[in-house]
N, C-alpha and C positions, 0 to 999 in steps of 0.2 A: 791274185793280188793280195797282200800280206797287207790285213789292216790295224795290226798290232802296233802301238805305236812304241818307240825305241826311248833309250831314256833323255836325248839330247828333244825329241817331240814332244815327252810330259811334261818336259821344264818348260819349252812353248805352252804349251797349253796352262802347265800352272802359271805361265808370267801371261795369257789370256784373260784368266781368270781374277789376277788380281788386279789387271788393268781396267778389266770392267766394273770389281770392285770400285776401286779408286774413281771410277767415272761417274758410274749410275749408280753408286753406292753399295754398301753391303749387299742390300738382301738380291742385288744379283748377282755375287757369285755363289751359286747352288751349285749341285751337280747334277741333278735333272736337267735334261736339256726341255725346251720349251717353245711355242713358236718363236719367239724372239731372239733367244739362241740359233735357231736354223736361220731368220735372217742373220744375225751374227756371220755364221758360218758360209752364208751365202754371199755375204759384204767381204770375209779374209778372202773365200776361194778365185772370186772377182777383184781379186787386189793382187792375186796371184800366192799367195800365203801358203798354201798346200804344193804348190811348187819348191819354191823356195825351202818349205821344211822341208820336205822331203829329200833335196840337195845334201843336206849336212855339211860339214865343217864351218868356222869361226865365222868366215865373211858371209856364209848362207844365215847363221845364225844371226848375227846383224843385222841383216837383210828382215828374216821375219821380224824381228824385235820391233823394225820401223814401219813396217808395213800393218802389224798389230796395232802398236801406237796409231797410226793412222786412221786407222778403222774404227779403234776404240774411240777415238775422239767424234767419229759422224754417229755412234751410235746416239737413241734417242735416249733425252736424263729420263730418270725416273720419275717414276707421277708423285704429281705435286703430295700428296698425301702421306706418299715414304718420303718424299724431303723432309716435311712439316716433321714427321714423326723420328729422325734423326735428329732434328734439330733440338727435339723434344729428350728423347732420350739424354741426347748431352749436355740440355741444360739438367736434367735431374740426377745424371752421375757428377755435374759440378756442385749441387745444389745439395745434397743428399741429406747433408750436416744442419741444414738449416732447418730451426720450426716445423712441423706439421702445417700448424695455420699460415705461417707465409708461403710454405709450397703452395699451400690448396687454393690462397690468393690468387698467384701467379701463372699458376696450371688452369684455374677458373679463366683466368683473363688471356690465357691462349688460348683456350676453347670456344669463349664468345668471341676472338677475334675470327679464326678458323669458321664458326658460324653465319658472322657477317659478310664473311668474302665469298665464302662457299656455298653457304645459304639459297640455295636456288632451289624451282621447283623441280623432281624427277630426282634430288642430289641426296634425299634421306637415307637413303642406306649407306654410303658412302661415309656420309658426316657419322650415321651411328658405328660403322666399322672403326672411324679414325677416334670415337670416344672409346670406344673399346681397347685400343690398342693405346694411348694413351693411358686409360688406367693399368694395363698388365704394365707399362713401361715404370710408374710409377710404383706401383706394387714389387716391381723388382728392385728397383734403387731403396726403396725405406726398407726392404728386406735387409738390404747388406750395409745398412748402419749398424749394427751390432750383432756379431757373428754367436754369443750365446741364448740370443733372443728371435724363437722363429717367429715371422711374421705371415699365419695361414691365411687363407682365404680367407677363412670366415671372420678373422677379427678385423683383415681388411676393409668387409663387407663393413665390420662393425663400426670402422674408423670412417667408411664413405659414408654411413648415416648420419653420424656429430656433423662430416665435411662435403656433401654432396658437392656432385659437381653436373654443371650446367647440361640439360639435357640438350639434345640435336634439336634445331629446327628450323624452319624453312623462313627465310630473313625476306627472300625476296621471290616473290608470287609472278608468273609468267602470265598465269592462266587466272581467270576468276575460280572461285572454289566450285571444284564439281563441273567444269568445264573438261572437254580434253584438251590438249595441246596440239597443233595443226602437226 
């Protein structure tokens, strides 16, 4: 069995990939497959998808297109934390031009939002991944306000001292402290 795929199957698969894109967002079209990917792949083959590509011509190709579609649509959204962080990202390539200090307001006030909802107990590392990734988001956007002016880490660092931003922490307590949880 030849499992080489032809070029009419890598268009399948790149209209795959960008339909998952489009669904669960960016950071899942990778090219590492993943467990999620094999369900993926589990979800087209049960749909009949590896059939049908493999058929060829115009109407077969149709045929996957919709059957893609389909599948990409049951697949599960992205965790809440890459949404948040798109959401993030796009307000700071809209936002880029604006002030330092009203960034660092607003980005303050989505973080302690983010804190309050998410704020649970067991959820600290999480909230500190998504503070994390929030400042590289933002560090990339104030980067590319002025293309003769690099913006390094370390003045970064120096611009987060003037404007820190809200550490992680846990809003809402399951357990008493130093309890464990059932």
């Amino acid at each position: 069995m030849d499992l080489r795929l032809d070029d009419e199957q890598k268009g399948i698969v790149d209209a795959v990939r960008t339909l998952c894109a489009r669904t669960a967002g960016p950071q899942r079209a990778r090219t590492e497959p993943d467990r999620t990917d094999r369900q993926t792949l589990q979800r087209l083959d049960e749909a009949g998808f590896l059939d049908v590509a493999q058929g060829g011509g115009a109407r077969d190709h149709l045929a996957a297109v919709l059957i893609t579609e389909q599948a990409a649509q049951s697949l599960v959204m992205a965790p809440v934390g890459a949404r948040a962080l798109v959401a993030v990202n796009d307000w700071c390539r809209k936002n880029r031009h604006q002030p330092v200090r009203d960034q660092h307001v607003k980005l303050s006030a989505k973080l302690v939002g983010h804190y309050a909802y998410y704020g649970i107990t067991g959820n600290i590392a999480q909230l500190s991944r998504y503070a994390r990734q929030l400042a590289r988001l933002w560090r990339k956007w104030l980067a590319r306000r002025t293309r003769p002016h690099v913006l390094t880490w370390d003045s970064f660092n120096a611009l987060l001292e003037r404007h820190p931003l809200p550490q992680p922490r846990i809003v809402h307590h399951y357990a008493k402290r130093g309890e464990a949880l059932p």
